[in-house]
N, C-alpha and C positions, 0 to 999 in steps of 0.2 A: 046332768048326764055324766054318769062313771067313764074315765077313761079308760082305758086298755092297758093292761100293764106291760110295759117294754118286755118283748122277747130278746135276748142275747142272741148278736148276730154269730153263728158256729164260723170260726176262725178256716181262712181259706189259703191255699197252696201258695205259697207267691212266688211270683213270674223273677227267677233267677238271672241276670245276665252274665252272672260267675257265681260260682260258690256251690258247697262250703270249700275255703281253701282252711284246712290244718295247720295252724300256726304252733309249733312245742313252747311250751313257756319253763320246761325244766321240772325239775324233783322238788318237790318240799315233803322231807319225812316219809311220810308212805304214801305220798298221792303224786300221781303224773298229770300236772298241768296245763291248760290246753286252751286253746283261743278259736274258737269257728268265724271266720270272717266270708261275707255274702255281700253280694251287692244285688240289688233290686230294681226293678225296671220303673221305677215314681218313689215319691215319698210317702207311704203309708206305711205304716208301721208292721214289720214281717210279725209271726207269731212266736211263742216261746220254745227255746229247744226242750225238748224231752231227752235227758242223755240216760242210759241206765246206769245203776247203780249209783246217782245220783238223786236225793231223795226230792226235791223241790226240782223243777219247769223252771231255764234259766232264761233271764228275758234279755234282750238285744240292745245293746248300744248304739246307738248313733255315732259314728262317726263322720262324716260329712259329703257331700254332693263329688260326683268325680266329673275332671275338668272338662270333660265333652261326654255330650249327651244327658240323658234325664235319669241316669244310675246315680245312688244312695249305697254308701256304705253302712256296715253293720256288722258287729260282732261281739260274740257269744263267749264269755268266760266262767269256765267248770273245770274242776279235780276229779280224776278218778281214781280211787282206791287201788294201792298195787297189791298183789299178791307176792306169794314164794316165786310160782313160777307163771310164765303169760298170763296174761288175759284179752279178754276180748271186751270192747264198751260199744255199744249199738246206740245211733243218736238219731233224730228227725223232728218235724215239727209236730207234736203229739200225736194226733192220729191221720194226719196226713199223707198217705203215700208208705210207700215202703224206705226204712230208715237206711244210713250209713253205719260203716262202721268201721274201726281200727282196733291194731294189737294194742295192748296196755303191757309195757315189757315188766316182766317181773326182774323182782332184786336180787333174784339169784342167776338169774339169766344172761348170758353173754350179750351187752346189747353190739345189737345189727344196724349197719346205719347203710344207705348208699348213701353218691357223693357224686355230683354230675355239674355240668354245666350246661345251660339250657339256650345257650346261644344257637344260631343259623337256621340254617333248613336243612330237613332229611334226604337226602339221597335217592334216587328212583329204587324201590322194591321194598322188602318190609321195614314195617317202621321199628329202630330202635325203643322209640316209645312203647311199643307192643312188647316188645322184648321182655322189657324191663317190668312192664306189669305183669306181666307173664310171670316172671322172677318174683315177685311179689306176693302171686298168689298161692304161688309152691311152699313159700315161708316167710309168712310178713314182715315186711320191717319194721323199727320202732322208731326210724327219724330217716329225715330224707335233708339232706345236707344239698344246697342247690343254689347255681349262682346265674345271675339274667336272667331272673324271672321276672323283673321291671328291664327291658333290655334297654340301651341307651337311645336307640335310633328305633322309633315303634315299626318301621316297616319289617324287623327284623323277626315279628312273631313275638306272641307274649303276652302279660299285660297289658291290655291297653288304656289310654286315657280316657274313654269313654266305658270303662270298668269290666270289659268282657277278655275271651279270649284270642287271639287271633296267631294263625300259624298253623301247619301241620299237625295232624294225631291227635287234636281235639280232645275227643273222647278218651284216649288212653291218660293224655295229661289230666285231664277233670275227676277222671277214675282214682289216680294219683294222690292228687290235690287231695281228694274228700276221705279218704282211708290209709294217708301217710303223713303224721303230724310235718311240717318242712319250717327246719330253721333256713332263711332266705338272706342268703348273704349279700350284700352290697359292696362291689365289686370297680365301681365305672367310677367318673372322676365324683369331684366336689363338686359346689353352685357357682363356679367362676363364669360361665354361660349360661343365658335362660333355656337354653336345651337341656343342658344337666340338670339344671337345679329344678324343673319341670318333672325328669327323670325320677332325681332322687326325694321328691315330694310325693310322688305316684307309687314308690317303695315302702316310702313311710307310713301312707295311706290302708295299703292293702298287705304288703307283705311282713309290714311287721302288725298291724291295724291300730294305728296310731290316728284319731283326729287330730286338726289342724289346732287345734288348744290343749292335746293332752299330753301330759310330758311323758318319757319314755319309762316303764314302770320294770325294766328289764335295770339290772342294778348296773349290770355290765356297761350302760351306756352313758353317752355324757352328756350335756345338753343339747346339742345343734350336730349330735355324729349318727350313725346308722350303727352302730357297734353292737353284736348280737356274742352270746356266749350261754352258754348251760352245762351240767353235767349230768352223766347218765351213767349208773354203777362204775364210777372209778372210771370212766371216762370221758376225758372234756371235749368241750367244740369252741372256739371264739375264730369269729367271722368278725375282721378288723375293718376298718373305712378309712380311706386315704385323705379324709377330711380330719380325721378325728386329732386332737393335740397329742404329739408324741411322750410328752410328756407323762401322760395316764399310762403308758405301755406297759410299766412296769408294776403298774400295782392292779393292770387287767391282767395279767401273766400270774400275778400272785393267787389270784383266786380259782389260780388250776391246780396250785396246789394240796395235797391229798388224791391227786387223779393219779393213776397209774401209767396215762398215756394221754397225748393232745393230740386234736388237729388243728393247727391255725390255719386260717385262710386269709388273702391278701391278694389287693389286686395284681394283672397280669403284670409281666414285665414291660417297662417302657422299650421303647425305640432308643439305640445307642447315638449317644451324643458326639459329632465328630465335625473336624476343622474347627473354627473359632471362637464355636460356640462350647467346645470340648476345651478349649483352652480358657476361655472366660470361667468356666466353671469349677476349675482347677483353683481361679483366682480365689473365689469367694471361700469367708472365711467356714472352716468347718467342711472342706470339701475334702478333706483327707479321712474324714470317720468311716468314708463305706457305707455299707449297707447298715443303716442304723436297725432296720429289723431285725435282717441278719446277724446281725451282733448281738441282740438282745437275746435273740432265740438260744442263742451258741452260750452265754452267758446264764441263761435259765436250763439249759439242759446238763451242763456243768454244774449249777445248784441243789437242784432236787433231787439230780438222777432219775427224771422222764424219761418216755421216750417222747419225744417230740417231731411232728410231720408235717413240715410247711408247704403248702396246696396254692396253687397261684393257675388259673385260667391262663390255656396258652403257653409256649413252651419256656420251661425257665432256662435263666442265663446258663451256661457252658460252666461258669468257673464256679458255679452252685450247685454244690453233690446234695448238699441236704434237703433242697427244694424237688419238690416230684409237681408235672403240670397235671393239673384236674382237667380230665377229657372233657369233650364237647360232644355232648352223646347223639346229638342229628348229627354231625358232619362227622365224628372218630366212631359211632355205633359202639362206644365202648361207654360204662361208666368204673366207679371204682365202688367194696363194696370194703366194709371195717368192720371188724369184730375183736372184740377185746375178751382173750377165753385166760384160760391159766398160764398157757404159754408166751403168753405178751400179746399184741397188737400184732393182729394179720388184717393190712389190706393190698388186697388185691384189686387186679384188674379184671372187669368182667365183659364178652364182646356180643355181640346179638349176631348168631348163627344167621345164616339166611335160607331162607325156608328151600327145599328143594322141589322143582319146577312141578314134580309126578305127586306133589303135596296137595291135596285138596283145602287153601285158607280156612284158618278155622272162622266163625262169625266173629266178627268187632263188636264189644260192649259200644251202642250204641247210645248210652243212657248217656245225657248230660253231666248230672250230676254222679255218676260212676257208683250206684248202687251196685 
């Protein structure tokens, strides 16, 4: 009796419970590199991406199971070719559905970056998140700088540990996520608690999409830190981790050199130390250095001749002029937006108007995944 020869079963949609989140992985030469990270509702294997202008269907890595519920991480690494000026790369799972898509910033083009913090809840009335993709759609960005998107406390909104989203604007963050590459800063303490170290495992997983065996392939990092950094036309980003050995500071600062302008990010400021434990700490040795970032920064800006812009969540200390706080764009409805053109580094602050009452809402992109 002949058997029947196997049909190929046609590759089907899979059931997303996040994704794609846009991970930037930086320039090399003439290609803008880029990380698709998804998680999935089982372990089967998703299908391949189709990204344009990319000649081969990139297949999916595994990255590992996330710590509640039956989500699987996975993600997708591809280059796309820059131009003179924008471009645009269309990506999806072959012929699955209708594809995603982001700018491809070209090398002669001023890159645009926002810059927010993703911590609290939104305010009753429109959502700053709307706002902002609003803003996005007027003139894409080509990186989204953003910090608490693993927040420390999950009831906070955000990533969660069971791999999905939770919190306000759903839709407009997912819309985000999938059509603005976002280097995702880490912000919150070290692993000295299994809360944080929970936290900053859950960062590693998805916001940078690091499996729990893979070493960090970002050169900026150092074994056991979250330290992110890239440059984009003459200008840098490095997003520091208060875990990280201070030590490296100086030779991760050096590799902003040839940038014409930085932003460094760093967590918020602490709570001020006072009575006895202000005095204690006077005692220990090396308590008279200061602000050792601060000094390093003040010492690299004095070297190169940067301009240099240290961002800290939260309002900075009083006796720090050169520090500016990164909004909290639910609770300030403000973010901040950077652009590096001929005339140096302009950023600005940008605020989400609120819609007037005689206004008819326009529809919310209701799509998940922010088609």
């Amino acid at each position: 009796m002949k058997r029947r020869a196997s049909i190929p079963r046609r590759p089907v949609q899979p059931e997303l419970l996040l994704g794609p989140l846009l991970l930037a992985r930086g320039g090399q030469g003439d290609r803008w590199r880029i990380s698709a990270v998804i998680v999935t509702d089982g372990e089967d294997e998703p299908p391949d991406l189709k990204v344009s202008s990319v000649g081969l269907p990139v297949p999916p890595r595994w990255l590992g199971k996330l710590p509640e519920g039956k989500g699987v991480a996975w993600r997708y690494d591809f280059a796309v070719p820059r131009g003179v000026q924008d471009g645009r790369a269309d990506y999806g799972f072959l012929d699955l559905g209708t594809p995603w898509s982001f700018a491809v910033p070209g090398m002669a083009v001023p890159p645009r970056l926002v810059l927010a913090d993703a911590a609290g809840d939104a305010p009753p009335g429109p959502s700053p998140w709307s706002a902002l993709l609003s803003r996005h759609r007027m003139q894409p960005f080509h990186l989204f700088v953003i910090t608490s998107l693993v927040p420390a406390d999950p009831s906070m909104g955000g990533l969660a540990p069971g791999g999905s989203l939770s919190g306000p604007a759903q839709a407009e963050r997912r819309a985000l996520m999938a059509s603005v590459p976002h280097l995702a800063a880490w912000t919150g303490r070290g692993a000295k608690t299994a809360k944080a170290a929970a936290a900053r495992a859950l960062h590693r997983l998805l916001a940078l999409g690091l499996g729990v065996e893979d070493k960090a392939e970002n050169a900026w990092a150092g074994a056991n830190d979250l330290v992110q950094g890239l440059t984009l036309n003459r200008l840098g980003v490095l997003a520091l981790d208060a875990a990280a050995d201070p030590d490296a500071l100086t030779e991760r600062l050096d590799r902003l050199r040839g940038c014409r302008a930085a932003l460094v990010l760093s967590r918020g400021p602490r709570a001020p130390i006072t009575g006895w434990r202000a005095h204690l700490a006077r005692l220990r040795p090396g308590a008279d250095a200061g602000d050792t970032l601060g000094r390093a920064l003040d010492r690299f800006r004095q070297a190169s001749g940067m301009t240099v812009v240290h961002l800290r969540p939260g309002a900075p200390p009083i006796t720090d002029e050169a520090t500016r706080p990164l909004p909290t764009l639910a609770t300030d409805a403000r973010w901040l937006e950077a652009r590096l053109g001929t005339q140096g580094l302009d950023l600005t602050t940008q605020e989400a108007r609120p819609v007037p009452l005689s206004a008819t809402p326009a529809a919310a992109d209701t799509d998940p995944g922010g088609r």
